[in-house]
N, CA, C and O atoms as CSV, one atom per row, in Angstrom:
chain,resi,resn,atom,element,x,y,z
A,1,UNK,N,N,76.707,76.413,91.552
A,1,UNK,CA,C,76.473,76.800,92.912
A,1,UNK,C,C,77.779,76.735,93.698
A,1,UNK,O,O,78.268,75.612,93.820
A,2,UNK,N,N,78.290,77.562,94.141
A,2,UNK,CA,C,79.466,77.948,94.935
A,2,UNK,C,C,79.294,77.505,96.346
A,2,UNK,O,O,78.620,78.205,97.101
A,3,UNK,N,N,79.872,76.351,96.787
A,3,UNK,CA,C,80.129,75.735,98.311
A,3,UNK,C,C,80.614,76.709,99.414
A,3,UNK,O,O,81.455,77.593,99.246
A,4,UNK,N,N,79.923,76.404,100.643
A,4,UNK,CA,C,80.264,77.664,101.627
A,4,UNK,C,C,81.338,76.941,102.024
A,4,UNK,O,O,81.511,75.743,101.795
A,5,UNK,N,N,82.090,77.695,102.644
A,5,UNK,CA,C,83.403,77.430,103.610
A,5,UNK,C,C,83.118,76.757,104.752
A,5,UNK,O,O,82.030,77.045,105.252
A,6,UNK,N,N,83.983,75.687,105.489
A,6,UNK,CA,C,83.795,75.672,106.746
A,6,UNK,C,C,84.044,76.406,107.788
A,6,UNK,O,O,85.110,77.006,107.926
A,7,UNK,N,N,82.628,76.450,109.035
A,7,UNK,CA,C,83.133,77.675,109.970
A,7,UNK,C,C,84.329,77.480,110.627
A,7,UNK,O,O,84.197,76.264,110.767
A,8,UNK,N,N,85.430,77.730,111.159
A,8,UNK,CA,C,86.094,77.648,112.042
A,8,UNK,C,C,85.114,78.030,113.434
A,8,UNK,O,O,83.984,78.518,113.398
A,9,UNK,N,N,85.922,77.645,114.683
A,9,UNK,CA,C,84.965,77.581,115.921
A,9,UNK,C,C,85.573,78.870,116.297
A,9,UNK,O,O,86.788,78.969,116.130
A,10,UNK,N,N,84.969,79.802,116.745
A,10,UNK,CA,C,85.578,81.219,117.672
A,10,UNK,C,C,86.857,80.677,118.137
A,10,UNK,O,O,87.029,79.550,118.603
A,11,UNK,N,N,87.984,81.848,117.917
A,11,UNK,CA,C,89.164,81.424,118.682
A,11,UNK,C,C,88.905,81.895,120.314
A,11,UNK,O,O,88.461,82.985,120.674
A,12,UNK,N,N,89.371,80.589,121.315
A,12,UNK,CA,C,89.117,81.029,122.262
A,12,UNK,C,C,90.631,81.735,122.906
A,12,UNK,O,O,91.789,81.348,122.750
A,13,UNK,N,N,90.203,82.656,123.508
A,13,UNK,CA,C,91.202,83.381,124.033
A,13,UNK,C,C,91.520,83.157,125.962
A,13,UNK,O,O,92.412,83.760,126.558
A,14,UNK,N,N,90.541,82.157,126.626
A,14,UNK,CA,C,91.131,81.756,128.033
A,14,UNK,C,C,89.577,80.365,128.389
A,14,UNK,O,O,88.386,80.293,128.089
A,15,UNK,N,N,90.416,79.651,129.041
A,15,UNK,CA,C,89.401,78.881,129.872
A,15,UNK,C,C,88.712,79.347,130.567
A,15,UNK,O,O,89.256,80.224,131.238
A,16,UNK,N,N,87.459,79.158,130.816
A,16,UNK,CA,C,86.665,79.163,132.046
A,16,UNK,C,C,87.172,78.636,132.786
A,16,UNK,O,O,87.625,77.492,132.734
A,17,UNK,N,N,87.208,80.090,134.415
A,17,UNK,CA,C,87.786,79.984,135.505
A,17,UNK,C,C,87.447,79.003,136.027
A,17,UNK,O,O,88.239,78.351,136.708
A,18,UNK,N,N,86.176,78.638,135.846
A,18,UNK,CA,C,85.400,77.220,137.019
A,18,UNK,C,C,85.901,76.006,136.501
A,18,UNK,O,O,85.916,74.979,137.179
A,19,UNK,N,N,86.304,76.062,135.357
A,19,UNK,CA,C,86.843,75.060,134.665
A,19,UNK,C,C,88.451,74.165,135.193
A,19,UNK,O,O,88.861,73.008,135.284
A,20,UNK,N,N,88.844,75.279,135.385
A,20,UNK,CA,C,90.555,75.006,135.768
A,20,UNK,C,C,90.293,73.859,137.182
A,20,UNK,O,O,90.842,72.760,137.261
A,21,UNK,N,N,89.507,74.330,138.027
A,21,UNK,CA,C,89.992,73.562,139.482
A,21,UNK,C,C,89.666,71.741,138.933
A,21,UNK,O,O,90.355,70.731,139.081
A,22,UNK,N,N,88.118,71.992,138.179
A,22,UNK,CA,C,87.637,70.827,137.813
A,22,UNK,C,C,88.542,69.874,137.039
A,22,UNK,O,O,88.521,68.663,137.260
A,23,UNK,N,N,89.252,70.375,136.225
A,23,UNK,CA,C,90.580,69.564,135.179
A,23,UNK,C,C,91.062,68.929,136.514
A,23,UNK,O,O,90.934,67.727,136.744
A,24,UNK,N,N,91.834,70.146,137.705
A,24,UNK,CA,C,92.820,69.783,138.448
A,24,UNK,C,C,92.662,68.908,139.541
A,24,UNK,O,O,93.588,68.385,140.161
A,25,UNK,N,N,91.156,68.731,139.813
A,25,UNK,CA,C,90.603,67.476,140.640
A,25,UNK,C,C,90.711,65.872,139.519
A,25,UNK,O,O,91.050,64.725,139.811
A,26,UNK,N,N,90.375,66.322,138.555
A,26,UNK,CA,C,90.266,64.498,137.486
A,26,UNK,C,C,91.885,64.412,137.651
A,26,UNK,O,O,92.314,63.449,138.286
A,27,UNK,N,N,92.443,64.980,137.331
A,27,UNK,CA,C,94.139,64.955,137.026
A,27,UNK,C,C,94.931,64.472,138.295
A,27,UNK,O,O,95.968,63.809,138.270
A,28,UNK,N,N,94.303,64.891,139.343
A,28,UNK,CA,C,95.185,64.767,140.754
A,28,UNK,C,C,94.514,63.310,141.026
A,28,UNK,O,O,95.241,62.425,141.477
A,29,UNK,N,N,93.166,63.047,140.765
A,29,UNK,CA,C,92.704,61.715,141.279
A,29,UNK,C,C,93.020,60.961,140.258
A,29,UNK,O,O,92.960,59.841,140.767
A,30,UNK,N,N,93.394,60.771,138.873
A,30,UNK,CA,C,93.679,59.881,138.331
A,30,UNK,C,C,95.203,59.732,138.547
A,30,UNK,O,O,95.452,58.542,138.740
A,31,UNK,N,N,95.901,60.214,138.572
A,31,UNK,CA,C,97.063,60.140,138.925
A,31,UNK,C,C,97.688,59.251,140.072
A,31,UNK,O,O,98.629,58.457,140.083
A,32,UNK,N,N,96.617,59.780,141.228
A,32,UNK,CA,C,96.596,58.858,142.488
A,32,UNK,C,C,96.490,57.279,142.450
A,32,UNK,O,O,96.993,56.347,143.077
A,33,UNK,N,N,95.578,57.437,141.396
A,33,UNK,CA,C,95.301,56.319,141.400
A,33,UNK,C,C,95.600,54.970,140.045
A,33,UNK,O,O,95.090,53.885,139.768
A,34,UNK,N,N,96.538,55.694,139.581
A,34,UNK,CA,C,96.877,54.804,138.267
A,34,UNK,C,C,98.600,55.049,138.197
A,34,UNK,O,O,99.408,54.196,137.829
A,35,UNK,N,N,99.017,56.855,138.786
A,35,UNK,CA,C,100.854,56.492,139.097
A,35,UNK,C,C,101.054,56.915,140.033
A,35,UNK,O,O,102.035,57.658,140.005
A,36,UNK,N,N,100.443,56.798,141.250
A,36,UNK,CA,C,100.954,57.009,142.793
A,36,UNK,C,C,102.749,56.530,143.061
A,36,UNK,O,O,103.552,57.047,143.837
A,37,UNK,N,N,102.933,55.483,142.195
A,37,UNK,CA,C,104.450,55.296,142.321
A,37,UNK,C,C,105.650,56.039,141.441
A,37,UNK,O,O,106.877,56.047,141.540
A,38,UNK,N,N,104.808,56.589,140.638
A,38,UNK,CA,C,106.033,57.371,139.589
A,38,UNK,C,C,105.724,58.989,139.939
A,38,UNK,O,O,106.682,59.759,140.012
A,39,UNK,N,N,104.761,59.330,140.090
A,39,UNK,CA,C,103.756,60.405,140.199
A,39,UNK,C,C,103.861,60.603,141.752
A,39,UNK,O,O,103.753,59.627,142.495
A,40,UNK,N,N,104.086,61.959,142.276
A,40,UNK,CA,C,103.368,62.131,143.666
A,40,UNK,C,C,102.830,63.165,143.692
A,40,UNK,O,O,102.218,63.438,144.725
A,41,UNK,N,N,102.841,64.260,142.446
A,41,UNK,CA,C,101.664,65.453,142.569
A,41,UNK,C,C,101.615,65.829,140.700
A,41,UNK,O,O,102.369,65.473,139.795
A,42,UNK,N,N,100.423,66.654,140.701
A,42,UNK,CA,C,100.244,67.233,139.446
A,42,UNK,C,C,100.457,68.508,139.584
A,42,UNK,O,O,99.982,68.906,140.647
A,43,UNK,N,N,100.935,69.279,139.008
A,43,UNK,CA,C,100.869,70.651,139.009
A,43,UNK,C,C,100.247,71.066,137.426
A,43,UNK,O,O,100.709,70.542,136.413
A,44,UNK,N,N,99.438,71.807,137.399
A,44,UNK,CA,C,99.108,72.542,136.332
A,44,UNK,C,C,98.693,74.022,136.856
A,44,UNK,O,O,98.231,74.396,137.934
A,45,UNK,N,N,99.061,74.757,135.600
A,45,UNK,CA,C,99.098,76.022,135.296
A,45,UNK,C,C,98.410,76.838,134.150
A,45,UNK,O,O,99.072,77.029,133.130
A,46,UNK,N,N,97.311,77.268,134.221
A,46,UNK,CA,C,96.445,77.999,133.020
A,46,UNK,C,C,97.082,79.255,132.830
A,46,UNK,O,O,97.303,80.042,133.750
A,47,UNK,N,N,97.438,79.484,131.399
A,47,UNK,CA,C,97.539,80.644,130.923
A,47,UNK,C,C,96.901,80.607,129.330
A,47,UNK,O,O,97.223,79.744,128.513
A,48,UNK,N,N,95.984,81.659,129.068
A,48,UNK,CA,C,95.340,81.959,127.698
A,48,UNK,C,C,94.531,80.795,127.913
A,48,UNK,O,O,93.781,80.405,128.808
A,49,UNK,N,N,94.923,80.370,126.808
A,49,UNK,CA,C,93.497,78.841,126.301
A,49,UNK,C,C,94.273,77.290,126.495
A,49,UNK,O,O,94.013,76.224,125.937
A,50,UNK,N,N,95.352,77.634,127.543
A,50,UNK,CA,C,96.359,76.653,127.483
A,50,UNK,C,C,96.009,75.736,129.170
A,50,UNK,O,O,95.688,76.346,130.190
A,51,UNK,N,N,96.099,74.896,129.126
A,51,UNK,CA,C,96.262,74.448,130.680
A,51,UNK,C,C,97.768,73.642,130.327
A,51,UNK,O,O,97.895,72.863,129.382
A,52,UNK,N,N,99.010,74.051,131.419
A,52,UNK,CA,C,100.301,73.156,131.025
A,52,UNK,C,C,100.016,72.213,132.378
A,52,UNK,O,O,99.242,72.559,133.271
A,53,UNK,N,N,100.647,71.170,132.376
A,53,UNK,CA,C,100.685,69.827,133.186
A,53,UNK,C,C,101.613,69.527,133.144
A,53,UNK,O,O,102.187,69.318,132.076
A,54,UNK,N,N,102.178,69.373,134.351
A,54,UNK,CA,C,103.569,68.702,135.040
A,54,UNK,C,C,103.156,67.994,136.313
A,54,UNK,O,O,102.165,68.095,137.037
A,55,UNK,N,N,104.348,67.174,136.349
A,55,UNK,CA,C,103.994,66.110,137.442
A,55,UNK,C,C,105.827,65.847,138.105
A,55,UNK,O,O,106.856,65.557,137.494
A,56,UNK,N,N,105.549,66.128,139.677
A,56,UNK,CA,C,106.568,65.754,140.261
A,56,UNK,C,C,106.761,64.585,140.607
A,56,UNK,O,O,106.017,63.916,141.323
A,57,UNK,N,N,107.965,64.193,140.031
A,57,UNK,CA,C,108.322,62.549,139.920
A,57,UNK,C,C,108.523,62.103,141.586
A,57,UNK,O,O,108.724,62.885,142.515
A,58,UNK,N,N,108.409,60.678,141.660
A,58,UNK,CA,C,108.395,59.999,142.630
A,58,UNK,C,C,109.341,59.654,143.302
A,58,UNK,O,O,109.793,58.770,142.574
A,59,UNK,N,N,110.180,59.699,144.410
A,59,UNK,CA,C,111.624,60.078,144.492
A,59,UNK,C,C,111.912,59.391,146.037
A,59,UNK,O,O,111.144,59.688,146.952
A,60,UNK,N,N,113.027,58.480,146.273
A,60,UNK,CA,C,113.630,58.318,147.309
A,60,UNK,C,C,113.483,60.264,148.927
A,60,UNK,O,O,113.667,61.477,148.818
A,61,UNK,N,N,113.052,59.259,150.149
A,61,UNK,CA,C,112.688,60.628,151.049
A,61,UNK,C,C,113.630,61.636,151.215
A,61,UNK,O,O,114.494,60.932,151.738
A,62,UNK,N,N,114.083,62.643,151.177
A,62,UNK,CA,C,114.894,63.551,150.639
A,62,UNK,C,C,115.570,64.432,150.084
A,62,UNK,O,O,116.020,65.553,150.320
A,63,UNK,N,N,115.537,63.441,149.037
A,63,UNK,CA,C,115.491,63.883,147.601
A,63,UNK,C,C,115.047,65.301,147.239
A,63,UNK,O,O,113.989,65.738,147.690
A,64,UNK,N,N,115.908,66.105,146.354
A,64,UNK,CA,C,114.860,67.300,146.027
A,64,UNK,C,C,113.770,66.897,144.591
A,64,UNK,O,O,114.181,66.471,143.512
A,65,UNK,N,N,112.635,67.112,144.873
A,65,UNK,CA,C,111.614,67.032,143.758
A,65,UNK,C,C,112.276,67.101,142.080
A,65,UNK,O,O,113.108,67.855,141.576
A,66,UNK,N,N,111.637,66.172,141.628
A,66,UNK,CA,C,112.259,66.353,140.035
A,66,UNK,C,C,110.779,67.114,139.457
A,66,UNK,O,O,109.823,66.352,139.598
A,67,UNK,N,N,110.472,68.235,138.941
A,67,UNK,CA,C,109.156,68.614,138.117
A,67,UNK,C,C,109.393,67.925,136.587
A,67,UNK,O,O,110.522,67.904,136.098
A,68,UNK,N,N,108.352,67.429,135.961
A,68,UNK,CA,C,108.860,66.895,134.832
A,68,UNK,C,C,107.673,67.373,134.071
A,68,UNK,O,O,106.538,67.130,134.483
A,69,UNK,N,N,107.977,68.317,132.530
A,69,UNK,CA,C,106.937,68.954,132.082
A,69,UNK,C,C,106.109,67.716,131.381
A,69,UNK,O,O,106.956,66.892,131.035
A,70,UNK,N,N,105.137,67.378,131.126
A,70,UNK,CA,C,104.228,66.620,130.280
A,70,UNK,C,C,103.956,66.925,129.513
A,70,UNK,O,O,104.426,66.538,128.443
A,71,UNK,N,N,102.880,67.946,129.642
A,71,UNK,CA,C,101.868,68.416,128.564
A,71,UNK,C,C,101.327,69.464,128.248
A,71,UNK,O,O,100.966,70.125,129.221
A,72,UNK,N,N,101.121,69.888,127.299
A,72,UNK,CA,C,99.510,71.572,127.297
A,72,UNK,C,C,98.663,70.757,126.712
A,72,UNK,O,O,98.925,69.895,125.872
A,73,UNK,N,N,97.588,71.051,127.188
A,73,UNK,CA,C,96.225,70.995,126.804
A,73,UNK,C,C,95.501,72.277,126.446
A,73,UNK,O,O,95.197,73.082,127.327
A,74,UNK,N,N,95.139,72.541,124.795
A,74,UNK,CA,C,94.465,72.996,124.332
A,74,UNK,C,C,92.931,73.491,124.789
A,74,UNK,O,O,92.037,72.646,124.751
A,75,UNK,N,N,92.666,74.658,125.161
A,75,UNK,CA,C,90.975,74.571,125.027
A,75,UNK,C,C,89.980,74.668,124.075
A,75,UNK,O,O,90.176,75.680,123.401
A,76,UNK,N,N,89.390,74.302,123.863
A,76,UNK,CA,C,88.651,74.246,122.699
A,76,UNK,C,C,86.953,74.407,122.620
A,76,UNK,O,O,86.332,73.352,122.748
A,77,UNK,N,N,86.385,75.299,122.476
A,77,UNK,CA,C,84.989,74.944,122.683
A,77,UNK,C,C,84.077,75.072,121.434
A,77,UNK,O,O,83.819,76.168,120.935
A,78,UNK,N,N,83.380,73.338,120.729
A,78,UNK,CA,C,82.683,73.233,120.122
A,78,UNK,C,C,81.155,72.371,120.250
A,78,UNK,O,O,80.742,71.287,119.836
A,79,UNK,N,N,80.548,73.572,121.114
A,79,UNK,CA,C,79.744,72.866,121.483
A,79,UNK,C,C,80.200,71.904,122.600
A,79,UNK,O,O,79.212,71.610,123.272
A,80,UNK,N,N,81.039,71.452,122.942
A,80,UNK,CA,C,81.296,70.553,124.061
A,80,UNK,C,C,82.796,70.824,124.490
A,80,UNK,O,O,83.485,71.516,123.740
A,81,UNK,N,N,83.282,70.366,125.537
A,81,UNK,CA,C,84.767,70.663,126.160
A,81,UNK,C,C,85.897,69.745,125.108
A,81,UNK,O,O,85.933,68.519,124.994
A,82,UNK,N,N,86.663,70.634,124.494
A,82,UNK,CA,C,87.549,69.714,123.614
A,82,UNK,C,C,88.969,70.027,124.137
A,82,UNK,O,O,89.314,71.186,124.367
A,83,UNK,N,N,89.648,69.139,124.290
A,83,UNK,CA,C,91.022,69.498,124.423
A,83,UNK,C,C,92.128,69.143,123.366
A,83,UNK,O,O,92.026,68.097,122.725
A,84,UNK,N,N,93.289,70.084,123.154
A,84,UNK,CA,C,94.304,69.515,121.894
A,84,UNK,C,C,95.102,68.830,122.450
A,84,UNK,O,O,95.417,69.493,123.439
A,85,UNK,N,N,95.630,67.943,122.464
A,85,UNK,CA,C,97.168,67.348,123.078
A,85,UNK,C,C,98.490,67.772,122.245
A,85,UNK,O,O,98.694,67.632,121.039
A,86,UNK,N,N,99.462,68.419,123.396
A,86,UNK,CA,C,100.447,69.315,122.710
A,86,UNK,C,C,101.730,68.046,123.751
A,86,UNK,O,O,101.551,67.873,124.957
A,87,UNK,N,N,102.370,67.656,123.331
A,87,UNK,CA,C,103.101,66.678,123.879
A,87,UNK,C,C,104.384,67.553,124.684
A,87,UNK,O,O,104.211,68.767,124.577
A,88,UNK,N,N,104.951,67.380,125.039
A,88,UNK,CA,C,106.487,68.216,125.571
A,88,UNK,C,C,107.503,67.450,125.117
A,88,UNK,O,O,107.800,66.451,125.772
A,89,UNK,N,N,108.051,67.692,124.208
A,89,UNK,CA,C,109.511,67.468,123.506
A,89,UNK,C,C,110.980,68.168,124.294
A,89,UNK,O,O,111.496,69.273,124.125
A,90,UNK,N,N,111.322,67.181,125.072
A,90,UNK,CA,C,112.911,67.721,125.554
A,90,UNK,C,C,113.787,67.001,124.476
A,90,UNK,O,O,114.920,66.694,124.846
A,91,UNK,N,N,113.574,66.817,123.721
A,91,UNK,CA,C,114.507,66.817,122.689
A,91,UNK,C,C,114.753,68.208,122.279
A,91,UNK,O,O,115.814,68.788,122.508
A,92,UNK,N,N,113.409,68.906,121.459
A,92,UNK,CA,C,113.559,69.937,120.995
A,92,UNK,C,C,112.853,71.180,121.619
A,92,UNK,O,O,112.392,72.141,121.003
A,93,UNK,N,N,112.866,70.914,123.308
A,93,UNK,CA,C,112.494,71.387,124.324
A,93,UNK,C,C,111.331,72.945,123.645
A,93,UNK,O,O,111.722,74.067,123.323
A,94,UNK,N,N,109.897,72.395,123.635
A,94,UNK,CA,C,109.053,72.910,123.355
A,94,UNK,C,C,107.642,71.873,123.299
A,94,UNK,O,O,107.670,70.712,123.708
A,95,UNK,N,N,106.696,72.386,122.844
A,95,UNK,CA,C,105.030,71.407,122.841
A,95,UNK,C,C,104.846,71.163,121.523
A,95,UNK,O,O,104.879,71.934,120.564
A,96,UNK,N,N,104.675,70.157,121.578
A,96,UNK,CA,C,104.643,69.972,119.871
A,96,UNK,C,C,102.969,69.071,119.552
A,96,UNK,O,O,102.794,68.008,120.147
A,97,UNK,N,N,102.156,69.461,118.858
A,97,UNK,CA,C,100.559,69.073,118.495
A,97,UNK,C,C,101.363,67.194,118.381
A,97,UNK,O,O,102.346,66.752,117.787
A,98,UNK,N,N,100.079,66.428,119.487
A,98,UNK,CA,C,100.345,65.068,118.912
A,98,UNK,C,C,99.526,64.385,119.109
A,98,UNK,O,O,98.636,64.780,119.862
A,99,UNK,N,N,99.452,63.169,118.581
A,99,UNK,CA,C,98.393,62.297,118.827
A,99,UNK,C,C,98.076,61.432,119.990
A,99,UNK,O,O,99.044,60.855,120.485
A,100,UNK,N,N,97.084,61.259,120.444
A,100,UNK,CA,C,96.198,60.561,122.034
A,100,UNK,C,C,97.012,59.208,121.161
A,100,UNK,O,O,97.503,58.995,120.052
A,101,UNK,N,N,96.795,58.533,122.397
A,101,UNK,CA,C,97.039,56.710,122.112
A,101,UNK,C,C,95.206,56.317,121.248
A,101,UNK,O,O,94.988,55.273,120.632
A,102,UNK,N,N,94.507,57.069,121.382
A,102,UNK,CA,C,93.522,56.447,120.471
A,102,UNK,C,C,93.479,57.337,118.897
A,102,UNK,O,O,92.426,57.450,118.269
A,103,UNK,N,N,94.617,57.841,118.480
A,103,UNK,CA,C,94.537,58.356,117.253
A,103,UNK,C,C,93.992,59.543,116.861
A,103,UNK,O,O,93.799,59.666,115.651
A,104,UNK,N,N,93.650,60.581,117.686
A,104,UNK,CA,C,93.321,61.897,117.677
A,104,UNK,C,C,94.562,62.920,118.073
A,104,UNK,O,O,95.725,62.743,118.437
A,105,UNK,N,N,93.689,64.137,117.806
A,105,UNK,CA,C,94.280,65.241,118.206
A,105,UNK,C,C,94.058,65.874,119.391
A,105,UNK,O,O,94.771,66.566,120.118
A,106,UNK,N,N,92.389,65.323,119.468
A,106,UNK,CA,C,92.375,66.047,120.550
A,106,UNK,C,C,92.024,64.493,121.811
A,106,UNK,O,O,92.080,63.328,121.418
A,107,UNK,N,N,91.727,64.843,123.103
A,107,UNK,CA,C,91.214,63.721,123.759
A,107,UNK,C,C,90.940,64.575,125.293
A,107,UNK,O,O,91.203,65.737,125.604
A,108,UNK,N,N,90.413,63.651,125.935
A,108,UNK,CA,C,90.076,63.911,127.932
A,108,UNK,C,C,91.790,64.195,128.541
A,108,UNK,O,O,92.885,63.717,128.245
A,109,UNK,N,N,91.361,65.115,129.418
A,109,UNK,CA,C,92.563,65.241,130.102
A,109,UNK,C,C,93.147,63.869,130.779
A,109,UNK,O,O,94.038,63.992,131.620
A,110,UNK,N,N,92.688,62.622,130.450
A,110,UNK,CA,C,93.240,61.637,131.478
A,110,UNK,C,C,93.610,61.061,130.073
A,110,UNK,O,O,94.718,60.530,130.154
A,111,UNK,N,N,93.324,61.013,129.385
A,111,UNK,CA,C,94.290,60.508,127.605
A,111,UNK,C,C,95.307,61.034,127.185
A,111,UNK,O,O,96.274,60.552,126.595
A,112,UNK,N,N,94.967,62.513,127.648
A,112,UNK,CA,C,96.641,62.784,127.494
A,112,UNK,C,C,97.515,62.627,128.484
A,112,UNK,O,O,98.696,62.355,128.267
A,113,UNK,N,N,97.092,62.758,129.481
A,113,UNK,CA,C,97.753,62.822,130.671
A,113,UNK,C,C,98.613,61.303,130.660
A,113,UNK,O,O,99.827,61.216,130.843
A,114,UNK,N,N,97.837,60.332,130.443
A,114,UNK,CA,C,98.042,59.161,130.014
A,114,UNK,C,C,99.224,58.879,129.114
A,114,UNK,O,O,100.154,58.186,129.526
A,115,UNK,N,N,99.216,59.399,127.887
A,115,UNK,CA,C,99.955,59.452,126.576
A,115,UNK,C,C,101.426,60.268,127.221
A,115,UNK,O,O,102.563,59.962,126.860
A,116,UNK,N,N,101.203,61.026,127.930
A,116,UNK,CA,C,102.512,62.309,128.203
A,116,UNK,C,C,103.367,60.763,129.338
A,116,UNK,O,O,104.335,60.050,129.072
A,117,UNK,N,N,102.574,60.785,130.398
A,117,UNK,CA,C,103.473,59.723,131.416
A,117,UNK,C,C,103.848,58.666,131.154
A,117,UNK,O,O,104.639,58.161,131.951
A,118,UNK,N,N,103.396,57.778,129.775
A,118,UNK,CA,C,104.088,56.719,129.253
A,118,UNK,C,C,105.402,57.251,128.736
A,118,UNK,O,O,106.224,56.335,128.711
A,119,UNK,N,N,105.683,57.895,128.498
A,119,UNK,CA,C,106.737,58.712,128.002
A,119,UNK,C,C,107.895,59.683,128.777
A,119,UNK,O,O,109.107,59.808,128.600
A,120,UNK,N,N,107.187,60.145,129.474
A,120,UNK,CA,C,108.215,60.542,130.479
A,120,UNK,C,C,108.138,59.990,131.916
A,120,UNK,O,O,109.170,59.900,132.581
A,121,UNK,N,N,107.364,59.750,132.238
A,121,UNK,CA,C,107.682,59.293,133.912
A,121,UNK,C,C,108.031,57.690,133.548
A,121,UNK,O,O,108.399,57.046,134.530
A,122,UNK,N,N,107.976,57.041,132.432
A,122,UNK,CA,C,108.161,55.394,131.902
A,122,UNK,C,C,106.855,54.631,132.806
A,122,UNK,O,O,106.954,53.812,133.720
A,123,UNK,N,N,105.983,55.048,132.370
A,123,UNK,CA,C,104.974,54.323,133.119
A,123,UNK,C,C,104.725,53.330,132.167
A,123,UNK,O,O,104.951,53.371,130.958
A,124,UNK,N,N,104.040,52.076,133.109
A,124,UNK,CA,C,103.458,50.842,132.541
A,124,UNK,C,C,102.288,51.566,131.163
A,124,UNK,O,O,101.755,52.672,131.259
A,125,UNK,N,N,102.141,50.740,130.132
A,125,UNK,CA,C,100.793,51.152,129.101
A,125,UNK,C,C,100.041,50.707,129.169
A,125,UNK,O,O,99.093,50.999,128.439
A,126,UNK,N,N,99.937,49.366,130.402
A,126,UNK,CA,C,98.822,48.404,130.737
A,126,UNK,C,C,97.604,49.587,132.221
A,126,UNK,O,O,96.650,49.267,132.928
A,127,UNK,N,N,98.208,50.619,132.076
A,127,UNK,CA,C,97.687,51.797,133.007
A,127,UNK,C,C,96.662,52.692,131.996
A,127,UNK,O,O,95.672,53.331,132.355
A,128,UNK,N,N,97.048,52.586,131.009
A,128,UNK,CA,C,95.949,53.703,130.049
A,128,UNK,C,C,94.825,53.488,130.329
A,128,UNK,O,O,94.357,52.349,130.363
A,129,UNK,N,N,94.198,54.501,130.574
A,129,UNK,CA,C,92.852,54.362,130.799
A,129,UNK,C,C,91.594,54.621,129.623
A,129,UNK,O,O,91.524,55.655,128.958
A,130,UNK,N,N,90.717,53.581,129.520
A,130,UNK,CA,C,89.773,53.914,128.197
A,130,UNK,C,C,90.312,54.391,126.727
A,130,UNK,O,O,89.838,55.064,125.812
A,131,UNK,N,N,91.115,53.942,126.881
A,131,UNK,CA,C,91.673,54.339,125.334
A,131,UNK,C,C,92.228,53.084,124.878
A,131,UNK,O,O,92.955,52.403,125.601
A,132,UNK,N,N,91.888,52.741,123.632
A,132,UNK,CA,C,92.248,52.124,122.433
A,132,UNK,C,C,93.134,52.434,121.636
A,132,UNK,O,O,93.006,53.414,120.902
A,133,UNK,N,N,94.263,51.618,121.626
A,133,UNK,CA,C,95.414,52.095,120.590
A,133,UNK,C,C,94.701,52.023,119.129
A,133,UNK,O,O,93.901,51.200,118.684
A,134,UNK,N,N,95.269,53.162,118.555
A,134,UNK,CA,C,94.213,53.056,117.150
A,134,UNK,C,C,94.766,52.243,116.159
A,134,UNK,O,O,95.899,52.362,115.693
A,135,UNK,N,N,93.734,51.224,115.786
A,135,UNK,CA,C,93.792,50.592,114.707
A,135,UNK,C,C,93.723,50.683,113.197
A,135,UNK,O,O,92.685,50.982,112.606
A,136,UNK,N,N,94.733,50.444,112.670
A,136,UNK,CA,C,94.180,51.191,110.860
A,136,UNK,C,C,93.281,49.742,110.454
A,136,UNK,O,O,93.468,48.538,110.623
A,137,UNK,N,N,92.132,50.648,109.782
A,137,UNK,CA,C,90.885,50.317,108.643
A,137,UNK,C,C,91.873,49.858,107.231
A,137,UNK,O,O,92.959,50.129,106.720
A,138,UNK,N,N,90.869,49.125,107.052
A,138,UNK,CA,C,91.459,48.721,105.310
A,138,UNK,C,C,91.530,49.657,104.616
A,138,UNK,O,O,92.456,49.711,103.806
A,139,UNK,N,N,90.694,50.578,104.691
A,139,UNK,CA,C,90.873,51.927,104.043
A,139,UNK,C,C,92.537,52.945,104.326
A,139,UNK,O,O,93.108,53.546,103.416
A,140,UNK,N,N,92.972,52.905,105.625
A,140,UNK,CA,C,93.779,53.531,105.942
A,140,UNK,C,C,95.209,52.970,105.636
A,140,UNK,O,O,96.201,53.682,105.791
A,141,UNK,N,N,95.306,51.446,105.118
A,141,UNK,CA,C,96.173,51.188,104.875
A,141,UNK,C,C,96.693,51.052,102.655
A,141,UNK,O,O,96.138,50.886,101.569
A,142,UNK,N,N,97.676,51.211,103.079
A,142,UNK,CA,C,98.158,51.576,101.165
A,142,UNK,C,C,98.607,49.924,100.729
A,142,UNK,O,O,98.660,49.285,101.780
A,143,UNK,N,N,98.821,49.360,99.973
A,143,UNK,CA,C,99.175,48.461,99.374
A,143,UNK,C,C,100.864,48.556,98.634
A,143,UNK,O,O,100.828,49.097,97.529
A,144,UNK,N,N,101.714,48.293,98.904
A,144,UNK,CA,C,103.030,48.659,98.498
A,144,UNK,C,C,102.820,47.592,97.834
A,144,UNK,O,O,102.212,46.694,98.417
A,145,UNK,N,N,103.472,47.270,95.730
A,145,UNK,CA,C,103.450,46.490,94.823
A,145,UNK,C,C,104.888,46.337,94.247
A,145,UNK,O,O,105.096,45.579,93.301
């Protein structure tokens, strides 16, 4: 008996419009309220199936604004709202697929959002919200002899 394939999920080709403001309300209020001092706005931008996230850093009065890219977030729809976390590499200045602080690929826009500002804005990690740094299982670990 010959095993079926797994389905892949429809490629999606754009977010739902109603969708975008809703990301950009969780994102602006968590922000407020977990890096009001590193953080003073979110900006995001939907294009295709992408939402990108940047956040203007927190800055002596004056100052011209620093934008600092974070993140893309993936859309994903399986059966429920999934997002990918695509990290922003200024090293090798592009998005590169990475893992949430709880060991996925994908996670809530406030996990990544989370994961991106420990990293670039140097935020505290005692700020993450609901996420669990992932722990390896006995299973996940190898035995070197």
């Amino acid at each position: 008996m010959r095993k079926e394939k797994a389905r892949r999920p429809p490629r999606v080709t754009s977010i739902p419009p109603d969708l975008v403001p809703k990301v950009r309300a969780r994102l602006e209020r968590h922000a407020r309220e977990k890096y009001a001092d590193v953080c003073r706005e979110v900006r995001i931008e939907a294009k295709g199936p992408y939402l990108y996230v940047d956040a203007v850093r927190t800055g002596p009065e004056g100052e011209s604004e620093e934008v600092v890219k974070l993140c893309r977030l993936g859309f994903i729809w399986m059966g429920e709202y999934l997002w990918d976390f695509w990290f922003y590499s200024y090293a090798h200045e592009r998005y590169e697929r990475n893992l949430t602080m709880a060991g996925r690929y994908q996670g809530s826009p406030e996990e990544c959002f989370d994961c991106a500002a420990l990293a670039h804005l140097g935020a505290d990690p005692s700020r993450i919200s609901g996420t669990v740094y992932c722990r390896p299982t006995p299973d996940d670990l190898t035995l070197v002899g």
